[in-house]
N, C-alpha and C positions, 0 to 999 in steps of 0.2 A: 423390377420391370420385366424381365426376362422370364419369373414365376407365370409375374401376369399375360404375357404375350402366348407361353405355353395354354393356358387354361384357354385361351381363344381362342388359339388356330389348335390345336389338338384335337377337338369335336371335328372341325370342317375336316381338316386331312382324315383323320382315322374314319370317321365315319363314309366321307366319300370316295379311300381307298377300301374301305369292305365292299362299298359297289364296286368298285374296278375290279378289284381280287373273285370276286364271285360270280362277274361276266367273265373273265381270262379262265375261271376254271371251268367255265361250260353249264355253272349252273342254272336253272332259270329263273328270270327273272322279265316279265312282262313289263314292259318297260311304257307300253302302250295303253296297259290297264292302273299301271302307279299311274300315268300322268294325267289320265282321266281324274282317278281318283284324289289327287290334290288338286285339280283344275275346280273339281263340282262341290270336292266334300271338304276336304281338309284345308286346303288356301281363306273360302271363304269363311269356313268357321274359326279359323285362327285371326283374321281378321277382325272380324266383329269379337268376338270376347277379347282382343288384345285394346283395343278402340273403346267400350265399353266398360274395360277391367281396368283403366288408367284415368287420372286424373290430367288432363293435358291439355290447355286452351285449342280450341278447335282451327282460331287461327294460324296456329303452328303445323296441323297436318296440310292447310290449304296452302301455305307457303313450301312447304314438301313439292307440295304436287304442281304447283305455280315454277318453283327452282327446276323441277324435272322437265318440265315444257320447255322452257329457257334452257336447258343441255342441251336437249335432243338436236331445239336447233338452231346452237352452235355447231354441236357435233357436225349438223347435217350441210351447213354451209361450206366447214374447214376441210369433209371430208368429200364433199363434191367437186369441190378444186383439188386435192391431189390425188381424186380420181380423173379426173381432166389432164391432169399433165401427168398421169403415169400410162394414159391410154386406154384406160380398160372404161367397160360399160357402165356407167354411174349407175342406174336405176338398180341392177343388180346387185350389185357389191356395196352400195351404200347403207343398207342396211344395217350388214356386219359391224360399222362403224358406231351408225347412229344407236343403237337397242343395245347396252351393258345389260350382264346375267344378274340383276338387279332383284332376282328370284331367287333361283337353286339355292346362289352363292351370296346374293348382297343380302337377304332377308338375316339367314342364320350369323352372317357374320357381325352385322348389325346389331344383334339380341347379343350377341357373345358380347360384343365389348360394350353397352351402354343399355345394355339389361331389356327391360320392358317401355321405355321408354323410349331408346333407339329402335326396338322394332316397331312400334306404332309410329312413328316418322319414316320408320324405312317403307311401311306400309304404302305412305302418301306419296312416297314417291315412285313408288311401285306399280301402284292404279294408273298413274300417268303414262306412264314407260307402256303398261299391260292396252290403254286407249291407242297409244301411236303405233304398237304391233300391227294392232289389228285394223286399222285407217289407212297410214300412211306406207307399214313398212307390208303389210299385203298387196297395197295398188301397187307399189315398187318390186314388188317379187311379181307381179304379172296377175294379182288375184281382180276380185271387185267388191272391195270393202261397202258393206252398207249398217248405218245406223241398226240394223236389228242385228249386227254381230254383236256390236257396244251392250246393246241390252238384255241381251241373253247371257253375257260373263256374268258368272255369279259369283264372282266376285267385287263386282261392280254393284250386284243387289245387297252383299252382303255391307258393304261401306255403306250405301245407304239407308238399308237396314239400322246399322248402327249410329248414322249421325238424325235420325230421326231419334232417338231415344236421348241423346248427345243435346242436342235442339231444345226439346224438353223437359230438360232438367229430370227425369228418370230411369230406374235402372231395370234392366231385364229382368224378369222373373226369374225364379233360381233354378227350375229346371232347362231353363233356355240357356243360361248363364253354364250351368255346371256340363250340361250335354256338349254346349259348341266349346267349352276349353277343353274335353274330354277329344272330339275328334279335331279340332284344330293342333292339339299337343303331335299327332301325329305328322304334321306334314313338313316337320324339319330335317328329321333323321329319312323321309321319302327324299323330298330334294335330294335331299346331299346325294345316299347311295343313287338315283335316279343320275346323278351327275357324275358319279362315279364308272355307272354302268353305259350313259353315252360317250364318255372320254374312251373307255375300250371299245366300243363298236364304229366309231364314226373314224371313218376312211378320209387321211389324207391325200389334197389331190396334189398341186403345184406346190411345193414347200414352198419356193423362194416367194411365191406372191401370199401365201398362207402368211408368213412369217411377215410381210408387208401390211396384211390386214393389220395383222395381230400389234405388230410394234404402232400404228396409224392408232386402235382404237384406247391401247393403253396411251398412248404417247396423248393424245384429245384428254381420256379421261381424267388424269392424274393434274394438269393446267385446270381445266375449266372448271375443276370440283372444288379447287383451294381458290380460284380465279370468284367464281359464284358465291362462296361462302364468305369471299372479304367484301364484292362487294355491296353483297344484299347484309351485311353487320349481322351475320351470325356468328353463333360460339356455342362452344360446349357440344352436346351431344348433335344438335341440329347441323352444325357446321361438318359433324365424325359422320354421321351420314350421308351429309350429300357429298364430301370426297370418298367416301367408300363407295356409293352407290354410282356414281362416276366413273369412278376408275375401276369398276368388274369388265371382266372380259365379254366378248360377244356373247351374244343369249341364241341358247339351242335352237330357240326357237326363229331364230334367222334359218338355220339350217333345215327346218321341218316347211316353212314356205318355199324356201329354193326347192325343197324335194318336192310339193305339191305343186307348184306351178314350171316345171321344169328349167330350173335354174342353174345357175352354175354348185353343182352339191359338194361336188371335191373340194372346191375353192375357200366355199365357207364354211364347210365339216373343217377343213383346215384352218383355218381363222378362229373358228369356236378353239379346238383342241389347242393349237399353238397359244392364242391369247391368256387361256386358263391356265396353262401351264408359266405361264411367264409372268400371270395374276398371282400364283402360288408363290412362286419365288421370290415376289416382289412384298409381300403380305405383313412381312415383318416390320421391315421401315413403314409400308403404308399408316399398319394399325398404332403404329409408334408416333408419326405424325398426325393419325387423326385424335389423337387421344390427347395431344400437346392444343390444339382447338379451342 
């Protein structure tokens, strides 16, 4: 067990300590041009060749993405009330609760422990998480979400790219096939260090209410992932990812709305950093339990 727990958190940590270790040394690393470039190139191409390169009833990724609607919001109900009775502004700070890093961290951990299989389900739930960012959890940071954000994530073209082929029972032609696993192979080892290299640059503001996010959104995701999974009678790999995809810490990209819409930044840069850290810690039992599923 413990062989196998090494081989799957080993990639996450080493990998997204060389980001940390290489932002702390001063080196550069444009952190704004990696996230482009897995936003446009490498997310969607791993997408579709992972979708398209598995054999996988298509009902199974829509119940992915059907399970992650149903998180969010729960998340978003349980965490509106103990933002209610701890006083602080809901619209703001709900976010951090509602949107787990279901990318950087739950994609790659997902493939780690349940191969190609867990990541194409991680995928589906993924796309969901990746629709409510930019809808709900933008009006809620102060943006003004509109249907032509939804349509222009290419990530979004590239699932349906793939479930058009999917639909019709054929396969992409092999230079489409072998190009997008070539640049999709890229954007695991990006996340990570990308998530290495925000952990070192993102400034804590309030510890004690940081440490309130953070315990709030593990504390929501680790119930409602095992809560979701007994009751919609999953198992097996379906069930390892919707509690892993659950229970990830807040998503950076909480933090990069609060910064564009001027938000509270220190609050939830704190929440992001405190939550992953206590994601990490917690990673062992997690993936031990989702793998018993």
């Amino acid at each position: 067990m413990w062989t196998e727990l090494a081989a799957i958190l080993a990639p996450v940590f080493l990998t997204a300590g060389l980001g940390y270790g290489w932002a702390r040394l001063g080196r550069d690393f444009d952190i704004a041009f990696v996230s482009r470039l897995v936003v446009t190139v490498a997310s969607p191409c791993l997408a579709f060749s992972t979708l398209t390169g598995i054999d996988l009833p298509l009902s199974a990724l829509f119940a992915q993405a059907a399970t992650a609607a149903l998180a969010m919001t729960i998340f978003a109900a349980f965490g509106a009330a103990a933002l209610r009775l701890a006083g602080v502004p809901v619209s703001r700070y709900l976010p951090a609760l509602v949107f787990p890093n279901t990318g950087n961290m739950g994609l790659p951990l997902c493939l780690f422990a349940f191969g190609s299989e867990g990541l194409a389900l991680a995928i589906g739930f993924t796309a969901m998480v990746m629709i409510g960012h930019y809808t709900i959890g933008m009006a809620l940071a102060g943006g003004a979400p509109t249907l032509g954000t939804i349509a222009r994530t290419p990530l979004i073209h590239a699932i349906a790219l793939a479930l058009a082929f999917l639909l019709t029972g054929t396969s992409p032609p092999a230079w489409l096939a072998n190009t997008t696993r070539i640049l999709g192979d890229m954007m695991i080892p990006l996340m990570l260090m990308s998530l290495g290299v925000s952990l070192a640059s993102l400034k804590v503001g309030n510890v004690r209410r940081a440490a309130g996010l953070a315990a709030l959104r593990l504390g929501l995701g680790v119930p409602v992932g095992l809560g979701l999974g007994w009751l919609l009678g999953l198992g097996g790999a379906a069930a390892g990812v919707v509690l892993l995809q659950c229970s990830m810490p807040s998503a950076i990209l909480n933090y990069m709305f609060a910064s564009r819409f001027a938000g509270p930044t220190g609050d939830i840069a704190g929440a992001v950093v405190v939550s992953t850290l206590a994601a990490m810690a917690l990673l062992p039992g997690l993936l031990v339990l989702a793998k018993m599923l």
